[in-house]
C-alpha positions in Angstrom: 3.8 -17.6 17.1 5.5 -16.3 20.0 6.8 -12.9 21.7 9.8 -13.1 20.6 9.4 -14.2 17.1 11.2 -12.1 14.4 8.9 -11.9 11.4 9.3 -11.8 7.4 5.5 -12.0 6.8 4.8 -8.9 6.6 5.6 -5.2 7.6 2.1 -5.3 9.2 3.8 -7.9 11.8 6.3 -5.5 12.5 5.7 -3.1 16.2 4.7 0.2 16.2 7.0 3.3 16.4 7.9 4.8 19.9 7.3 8.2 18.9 3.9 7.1 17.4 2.9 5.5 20.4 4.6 9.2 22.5 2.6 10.9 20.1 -1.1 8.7 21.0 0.1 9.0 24.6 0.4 12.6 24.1 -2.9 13.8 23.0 -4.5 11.4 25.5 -5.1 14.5 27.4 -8.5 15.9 28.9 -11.8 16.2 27.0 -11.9 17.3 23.1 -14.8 17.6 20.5 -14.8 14.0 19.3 -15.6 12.9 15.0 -12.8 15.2 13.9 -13.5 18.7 15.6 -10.3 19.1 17.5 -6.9 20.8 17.6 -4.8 17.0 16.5 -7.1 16.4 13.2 -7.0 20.2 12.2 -3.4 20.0 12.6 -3.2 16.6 10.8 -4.7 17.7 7.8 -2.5 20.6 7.3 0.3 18.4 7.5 -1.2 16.4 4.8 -1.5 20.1 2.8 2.4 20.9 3.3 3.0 17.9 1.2 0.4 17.9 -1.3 -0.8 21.6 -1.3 -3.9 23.4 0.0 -6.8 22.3 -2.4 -7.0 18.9 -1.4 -9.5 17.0 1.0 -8.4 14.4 3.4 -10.1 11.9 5.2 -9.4 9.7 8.1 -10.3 6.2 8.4 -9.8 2.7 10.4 -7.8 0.7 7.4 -6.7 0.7 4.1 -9.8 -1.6 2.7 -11.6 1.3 3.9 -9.6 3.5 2.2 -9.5 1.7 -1.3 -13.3 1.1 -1.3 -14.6 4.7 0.1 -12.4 6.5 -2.6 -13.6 4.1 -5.8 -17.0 4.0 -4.1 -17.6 8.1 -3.6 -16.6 8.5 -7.5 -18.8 5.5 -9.5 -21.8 4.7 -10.0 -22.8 1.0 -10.0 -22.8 0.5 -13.2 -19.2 1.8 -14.1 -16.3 -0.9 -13.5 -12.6 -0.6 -11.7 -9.8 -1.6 -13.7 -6.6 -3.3 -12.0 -3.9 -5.5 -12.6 -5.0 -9.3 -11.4 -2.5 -8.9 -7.9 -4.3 -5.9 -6.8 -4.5 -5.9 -3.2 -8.3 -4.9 -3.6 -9.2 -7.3 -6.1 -7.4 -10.5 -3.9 -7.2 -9.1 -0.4 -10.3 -7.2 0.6 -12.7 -10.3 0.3 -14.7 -8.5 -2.1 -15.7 -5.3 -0.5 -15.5 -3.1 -3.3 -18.4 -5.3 -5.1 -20.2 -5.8 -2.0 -20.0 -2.3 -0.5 -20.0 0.1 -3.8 -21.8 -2.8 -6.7 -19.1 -2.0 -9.0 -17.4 -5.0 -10.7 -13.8 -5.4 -11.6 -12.0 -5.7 -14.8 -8.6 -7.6 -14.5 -5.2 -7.1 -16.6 -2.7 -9.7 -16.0 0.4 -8.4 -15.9 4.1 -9.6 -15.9 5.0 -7.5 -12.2 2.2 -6.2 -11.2 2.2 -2.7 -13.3 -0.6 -1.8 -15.6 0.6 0.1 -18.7 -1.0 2.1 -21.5 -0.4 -0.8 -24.0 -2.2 -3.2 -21.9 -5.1 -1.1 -20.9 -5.8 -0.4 -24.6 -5.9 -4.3 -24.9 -8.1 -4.4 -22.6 -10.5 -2.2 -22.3 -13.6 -2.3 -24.2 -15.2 1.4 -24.7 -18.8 0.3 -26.1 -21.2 3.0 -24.6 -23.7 -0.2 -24.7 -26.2 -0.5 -22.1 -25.6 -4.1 -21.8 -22.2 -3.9 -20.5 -20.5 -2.3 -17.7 -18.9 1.3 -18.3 -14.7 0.9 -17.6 -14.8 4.6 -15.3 -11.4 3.8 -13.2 -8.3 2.6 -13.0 -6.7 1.9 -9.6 -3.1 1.1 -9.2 -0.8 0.3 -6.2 2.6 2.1 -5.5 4.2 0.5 -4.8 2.7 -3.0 -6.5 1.7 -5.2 -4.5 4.6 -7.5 -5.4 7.6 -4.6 -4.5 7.5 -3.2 -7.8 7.3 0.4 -8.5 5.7 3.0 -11.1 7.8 5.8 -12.6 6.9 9.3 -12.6 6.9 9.1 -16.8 4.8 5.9 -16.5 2.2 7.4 -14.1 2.0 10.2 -16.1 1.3 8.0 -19.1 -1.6 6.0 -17.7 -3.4 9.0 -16.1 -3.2 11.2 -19.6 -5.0 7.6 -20.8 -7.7 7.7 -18.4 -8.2 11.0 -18.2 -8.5 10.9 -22.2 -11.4 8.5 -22.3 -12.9 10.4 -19.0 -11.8 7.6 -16.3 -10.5 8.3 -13.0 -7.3 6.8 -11.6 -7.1 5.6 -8.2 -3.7 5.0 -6.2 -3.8 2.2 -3.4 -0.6 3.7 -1.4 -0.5 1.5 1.7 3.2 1.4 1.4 3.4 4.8 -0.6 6.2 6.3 2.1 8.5 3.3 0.5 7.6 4.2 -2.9 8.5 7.7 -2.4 11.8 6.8 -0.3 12.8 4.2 -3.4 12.0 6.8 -5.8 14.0 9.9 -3.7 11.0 11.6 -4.2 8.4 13.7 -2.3 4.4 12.5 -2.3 2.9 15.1 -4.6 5.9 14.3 -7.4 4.0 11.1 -8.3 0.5 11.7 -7.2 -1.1 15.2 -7.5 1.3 16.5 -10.3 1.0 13.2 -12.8 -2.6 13.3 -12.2 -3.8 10.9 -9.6 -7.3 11.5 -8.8 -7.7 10.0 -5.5 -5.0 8.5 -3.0 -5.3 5.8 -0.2 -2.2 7.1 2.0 -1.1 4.4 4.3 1.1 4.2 7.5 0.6 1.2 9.6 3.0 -0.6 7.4 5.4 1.7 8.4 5.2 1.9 11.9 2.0 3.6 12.9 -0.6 1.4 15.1 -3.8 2.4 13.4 -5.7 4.3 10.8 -5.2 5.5 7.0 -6.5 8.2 5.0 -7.9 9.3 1.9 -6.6 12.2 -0.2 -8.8 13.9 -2.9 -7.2 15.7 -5.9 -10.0 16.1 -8.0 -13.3 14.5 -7.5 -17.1 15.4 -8.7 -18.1 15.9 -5.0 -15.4 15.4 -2.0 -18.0 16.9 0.1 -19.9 14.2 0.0 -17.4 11.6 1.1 -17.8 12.5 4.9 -21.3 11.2 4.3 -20.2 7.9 2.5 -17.5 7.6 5.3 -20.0 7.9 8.2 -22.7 5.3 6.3 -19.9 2.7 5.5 -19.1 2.8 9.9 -15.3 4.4 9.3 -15.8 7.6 11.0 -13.8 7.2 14.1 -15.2 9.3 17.1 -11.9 9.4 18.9 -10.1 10.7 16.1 -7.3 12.4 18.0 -6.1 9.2 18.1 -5.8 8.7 14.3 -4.7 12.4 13.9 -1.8 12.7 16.4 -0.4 9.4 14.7 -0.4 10.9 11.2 0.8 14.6 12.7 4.0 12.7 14.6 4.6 10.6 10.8 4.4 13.1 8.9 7.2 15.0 11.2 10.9 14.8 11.2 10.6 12.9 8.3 10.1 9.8 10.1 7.5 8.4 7.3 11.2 8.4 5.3 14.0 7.2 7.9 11.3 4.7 8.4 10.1 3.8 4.8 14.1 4.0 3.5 15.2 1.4 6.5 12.7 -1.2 5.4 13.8 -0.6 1.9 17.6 -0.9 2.6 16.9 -4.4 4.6 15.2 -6.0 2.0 18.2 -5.1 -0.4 20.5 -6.2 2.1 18.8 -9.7 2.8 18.5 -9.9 -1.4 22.4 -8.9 -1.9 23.1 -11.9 1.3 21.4 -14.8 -0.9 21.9 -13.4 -4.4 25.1 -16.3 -4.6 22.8 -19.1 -3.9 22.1 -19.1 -7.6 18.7 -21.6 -7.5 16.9 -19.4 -5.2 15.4 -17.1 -8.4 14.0 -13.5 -7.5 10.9 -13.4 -9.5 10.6 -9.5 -9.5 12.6 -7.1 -9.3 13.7 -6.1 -5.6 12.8 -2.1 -5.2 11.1 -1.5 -2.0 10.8 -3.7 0.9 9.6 -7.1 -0.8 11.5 -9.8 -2.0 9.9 -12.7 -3.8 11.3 -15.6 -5.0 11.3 -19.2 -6.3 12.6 -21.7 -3.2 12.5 -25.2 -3.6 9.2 -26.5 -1.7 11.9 -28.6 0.8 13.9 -25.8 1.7 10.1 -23.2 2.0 9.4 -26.5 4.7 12.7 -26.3 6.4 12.6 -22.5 6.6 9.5 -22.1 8.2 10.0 -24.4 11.3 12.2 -21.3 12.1 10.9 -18.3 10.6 7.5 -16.8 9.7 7.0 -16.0 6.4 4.4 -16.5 3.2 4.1 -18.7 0.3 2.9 -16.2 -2.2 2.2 -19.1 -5.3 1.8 -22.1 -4.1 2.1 -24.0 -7.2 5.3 -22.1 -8.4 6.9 -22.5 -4.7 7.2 -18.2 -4.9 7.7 -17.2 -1.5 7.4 -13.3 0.0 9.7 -12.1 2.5 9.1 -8.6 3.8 11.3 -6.2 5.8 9.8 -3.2 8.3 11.0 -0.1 9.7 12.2 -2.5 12.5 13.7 -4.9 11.0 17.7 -5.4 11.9 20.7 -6.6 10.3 21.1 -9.1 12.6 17.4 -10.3 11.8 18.4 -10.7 8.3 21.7 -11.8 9.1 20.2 -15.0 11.3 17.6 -15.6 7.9 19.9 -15.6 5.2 22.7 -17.6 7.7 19.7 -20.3 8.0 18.4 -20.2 4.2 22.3 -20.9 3.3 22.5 -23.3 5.8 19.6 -25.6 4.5 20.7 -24.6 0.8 24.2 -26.4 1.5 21.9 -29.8 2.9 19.5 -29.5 0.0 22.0 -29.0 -2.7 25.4 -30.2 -2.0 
């Protein structure tokens, strides 16, 4: 790693905005009431209301494993169990918080690109009110998935009519929701509030923001009592100006979109640059800002000794390549020079 380095890791890697870091600069100004009581976080959360409407509760916190487990953990009790597809972000990336912090266990659907349906949750799912076994009480999904892929507005609808019908709650991880909605050429509340999401993780650092995430309550038993919840589980930021002037500049000018819709258009324009080199294999379909695909272990090796990326399957040489809101065409222009380049060595 260097400071120069250009990265395909992941949008995480990527800088942050310079009207998000104007906009921390900006309310770095005198004294204010700290946990929340100040002008930035009132005005924060009424941006949050423009877009999904006035009865809804948000809270802030420091990441999005925060945000996952606080809005599963605030609705279950320990005994009721979290269904997900296997490549959930919360079931292989959060190092088992959910089951550590909130005791409930996890019920895994494999899946062929990461989307749950109605079909396979009825496979699934076992609905035996026995004491012996755990109670299935929510379904969380990610939107997009955490391998690029996205939900429609029909097939949201159709899983949350499922879980509402066997009195479930559905959970939406959206750490990359702004390129879900900018794929889509949607707004937020088209396919969260209105198909029936219960509860939303709403993410930004991924799109240029330095810090911080929220949670967004549609309908919950007791949202009052996540402030609690938040403060126990050490997410309750005292400085939350910070976190508020961040999401108040985002959620302006539509920059959550020119940014979201950038990283989305470089990602098609890197898959477009490769798509003749025909034994490098996209393994899912390219809709936001991910591309995965098969690359021949030699040519993964050959990459990397220039460019940072993952190996997402190991065993199946799938790689991940993932664009930001910073990301430039001459970035993906030098990658995909360099991937043909080594591709010519390897194969001709």
């Amino acid at each position: 790693m260097h400071n120069n380095m250009r990265s395909f890791g992941s949008d995480n890697h990527s800088g942050v905005h310079p009207a998000i870091i104007n906009a921390i600069s900006n309310a770095n100004i005198n004294h204010c009431i700290a946990y929340g009581d100040d002008p930035w976080t009132e005005n924060a959360i009424s941006r949050f209301k423009e877009f999904f409407g006035d009865n809804i509760h948000v809270f802030f916190v420091f990441n999005g494993t925060a945000a996952n487990v606080l809005s599963i953990n605030t609705m279950l009790k320990p005994f009721h169990s979290v269904i997900s597809a296997t490549t959930s972000h919360i079931h292989k990336d959060e190092c088992g918080a959910l089951e550590k912090v909130a005791g409930n266990k996890m019920q895994l659907i494999p899946t062929e690109h990461g989307k749950l349906s109605v079909e396979l949750l009825e496979k699934h799912i076992n609905f035996d009110e026995a004491e012996h076994h755990v109670q299935p009480k929510m379904i969380t999904i990610s939107q997009p998935t955490e391998v690029g892929t996205l939900y429609t507005i029909e097939e949201l609808k159709a899983l949350t009519d499922f879980a509402h019908k066997h009195e479930m709650y559905v959970h939406m991880d959206g750490a990359r929701l702004s390129n879900a909605a900018a794929a889509l050429k949607s707004d937020f509340k088209a396919f969260t509030k209105d198909v029936g999401i219960d509860i939303l993780s709403f993410g930004g650092t991924k799109n240029g923001m330095l810090l911080g995430e929220s949670i967004v309550v549609f309908d919950h038993p007791d949202p009052e009592s996540i402030k609690y919840y938040r403060k126990q589980n050490m997410q309750l930021g005292s400085k939350m100006r910070y976190f508020s002037a961040q999401f108040i500049e985002f959620l302006s000018n539509d920059l959550w979109k020119s940014n979201a819709e950038h990283a989305n258009n470089m990602a098609s324009y890197l898959a477009d640059s490769i798509k003749h080199l025909k034994k490098i294999e996209p393994v899912h379909p390219v809709e936001t800002n991910g591309i995965f695909a098969y690359v021949h272990p030699e040519i993964v090796k050959k990459l990397q000794e220039d460019f940072f990326f993952y190996i997402w399957d190991e065993e199946k040489s799938v790689v991940r390549w993932m664009t930001s809101f910073d990301t430039t065409k001459e970035d993906i222009e030098k990658f995909a020079t360099r991937i043909e380049e080594i591709y010519q060595e390897f194969y001709e």
